[in-house]
C-alpha positions, 0 to 999 in steps of 0.5 A: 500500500503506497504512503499516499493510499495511507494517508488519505485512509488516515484522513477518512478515518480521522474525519469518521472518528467524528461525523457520522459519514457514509462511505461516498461521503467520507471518500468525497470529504476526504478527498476534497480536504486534499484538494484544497492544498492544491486547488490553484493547479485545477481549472475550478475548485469544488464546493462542498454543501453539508446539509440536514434536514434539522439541526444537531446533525453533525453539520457544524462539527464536519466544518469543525474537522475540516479546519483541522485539515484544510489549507489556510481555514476560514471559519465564518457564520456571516460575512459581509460581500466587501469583507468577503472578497477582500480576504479571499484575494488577500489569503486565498483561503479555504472558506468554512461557511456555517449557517448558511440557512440564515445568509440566503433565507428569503427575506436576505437574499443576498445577490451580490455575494451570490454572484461573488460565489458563483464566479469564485469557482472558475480559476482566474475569477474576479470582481471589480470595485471601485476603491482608493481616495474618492472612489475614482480607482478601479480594484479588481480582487481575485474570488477564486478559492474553496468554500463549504457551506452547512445549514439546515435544509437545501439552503443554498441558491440553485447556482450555488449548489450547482457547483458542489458537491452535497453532503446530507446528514442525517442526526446520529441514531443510538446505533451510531458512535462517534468520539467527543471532539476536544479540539486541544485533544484532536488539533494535534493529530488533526495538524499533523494531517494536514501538514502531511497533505500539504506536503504530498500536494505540493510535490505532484502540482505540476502532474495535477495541473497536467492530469485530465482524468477520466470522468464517468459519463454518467455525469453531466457536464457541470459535475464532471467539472466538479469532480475532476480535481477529486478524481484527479487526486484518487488516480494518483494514489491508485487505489482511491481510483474506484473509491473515488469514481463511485462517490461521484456517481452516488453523490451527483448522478441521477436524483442526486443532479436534478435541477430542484429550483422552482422553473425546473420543479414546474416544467416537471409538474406541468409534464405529469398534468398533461400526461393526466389529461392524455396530452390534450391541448389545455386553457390557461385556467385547466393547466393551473387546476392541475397545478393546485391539484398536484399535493407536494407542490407550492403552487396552490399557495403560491405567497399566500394565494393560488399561482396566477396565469401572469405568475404562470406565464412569468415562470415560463419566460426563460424557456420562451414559453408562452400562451397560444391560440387552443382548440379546448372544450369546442372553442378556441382559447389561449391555453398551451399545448404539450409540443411547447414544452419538449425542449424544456422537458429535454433539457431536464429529462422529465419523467411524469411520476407526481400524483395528481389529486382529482380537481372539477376544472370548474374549480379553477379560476377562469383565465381573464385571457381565455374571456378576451379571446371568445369572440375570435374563437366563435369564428371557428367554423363547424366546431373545428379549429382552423390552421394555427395561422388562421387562428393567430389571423384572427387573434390579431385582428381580435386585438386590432379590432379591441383596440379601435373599439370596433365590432368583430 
């Protein structure tokens, strides 16, 4: 066994001493408390994001053994975005954020340090500020290090977790033990740890720098670019190689990637109403009573009330999605049909498996848009839908007609 397997052994022992771990998280932990003594050698640098669905899991206590391990630790519960850019250009340091469930909350939600973060994993990133006497000098600070970030719940933004690599723990059962961490007792071997990680880093930058590992293809693309300083470092010592391979399938593959934020969680939705309604054309209105009726989803309380056809057709805007002219119920309204939405559920490999609780399309509220467009629908002739450009002929000259207040 090389003194390089024996080391990162040493390290994932030393962490599980502490922290109730799975073996593809303490492989990952391990390996990227590894990759922070080296990081400046790899196009980007991995973010770790420890969560748990409630406190007392062991979230605190992990970042409290990386700090042990990692280059130059910065252990922080809040940081201003001014502070925060100026001690990363300053000290390129390994940034430890806890609580990270009150930094990003809905009333504080922090954009410019969301945009610092998002950059800061690309080697090479920066953000400019105007600084000197009278603000008139441009500065420009390097934002360009590794951070982990712990709090209760998927906390941090979409763009965020996007480049990390999650953790999720779980609180400690009666059947699993772990030793009392004592710092003054642990931060000696802890110590010793980490200088043995330097030293062993340091001597092989220039062949991680040269590296291009194999990345499994079971990974997208975003994760096999977060993987590849960690796999990487596994091809070195050899018999991490599998270790290391399988953490990254367990950890970011399959339902461990898919895009939980609001847009992605309503296409898939959408997807499950229409295959409930055999893929029919829908109005505005029967596609929202299928939203309602969806339990686990937000969209009948959507901020204290039921999610409006604007809201609908705003959360739609960064696919181009928008209403169309419809053949529904024997007329023609504006609704939306399933071809719409094939590259948007391409995009993120939508399957339909939500349960839909049954709901009297006359529940819903009736769409203001679908009352605009009666009296072009009742132009339809023998009760069938013309050709979609006969459809939006007459829908402009609807509106045409509206406006100069003339009969159609």
């Amino acid at each position: 066994m090389s003194d390089t397997t024996v080391l990162l052994d040493d390290v994932r022992t030393f962490v599980r001493r502490f922290v109730v771990l799975d073996d593809h998280q303490a492989d990952a932990v391990t390996l990227w408390a590894a990759h922070t003594h080296a990081f400046d050698a790899f196009n980007c640098t991995p973010y770790l994001a420890i969560s748990s669905p409630e406190k007392r899991s062991g979230k605190t206590r992990l970042l409290e053994v990386l700090e042990l391990l990692v280059r130059e630790p910065l252990p922080t519960a809040n940081i201003s975005d001014a502070a925060l850019f100026r001690v990363i250009d300053a000290r390129q340091p390994t940034l430890l954020v806890d609580e990270v469930d009150a930094i990003f909350g809905k009333k504080s939600p922090r954009d410019e340090l969301r945009g610092i973060i998002n950059a800061g994993y690309r080697r090479g990133a920066t953000t400019h500020r105007m600084g000197g006497a009278n603000n008139t000098t441009l500065q420009t600070f390097s934002v360009y290090c590794p951070k982990a970030f712990a709090g209760i719940g998927d906390c941090l933004p979409d763009t965020v977790a996007d480049r990390a690599i999650p953790i999720r723990l779980k609180r400690r059962t009666r059947g699993s033990s772990v030793e009392r961490f004592r710092l003054r007792d642990v931060q000696p071997e802890g110590h010793e740890l980490r200088d043995r990680l330097s030293v062993w880093m340091e001597s092989c930058l220039d062949e991680l720098e040269a590296s291009r590992p194999e990345l499994p293809d079971a990974l997208d693309d975003r994760a096999q670019d977060v993987w590849e300083p960690l796999l990487a470092i596994a091809d070195i010592a050899s018999s991490w190689v599998g270790l290391a391979r399988g953490a990254a399938l367990a950890l970011s593959s399959g339902d461990e990637r898919e895009d939980d934020s609001v847009t992605a969680q309503l296409v898939r939705d959408i997807s499950t109403v229409f295959s409930t309604d055999q893929d029919a054309p829908l109005k505005t209105g029967d596609l929202l009573a299928g939203l309602y009726g969806i339990e686990e989803s937000p969209w009948g309380d959507w901020y204290g009330k039921p999610l409006s056809a604007h809201g609908l057709s705003r959360l739609l805007k960064p696919y181009r999605i928008k209403t169309m002219p419809v053949y529904a119920e024997g007329k023609t309204v504006r609704g939306y049909k399933i071809e719409q939405f094939s590259d948007a559920f391409a995009q993120l490999s939508v399957r339909s498996v939500r349960s839909v609780r049954p709901q009297a399309r006359s529940q819903a509220e009736p769409n203001a848009s679908n009352a605009s467009n009666a009296n072009y629908g009742e132009a339809v002739e023998n009760g069938r839908p013309a050709d979609e450009d006969e459809i939006e002929r007459l829908a402009d000259l609807a509106r045409i007609a509206q406006q100069a207040e003339l009969p159609f």
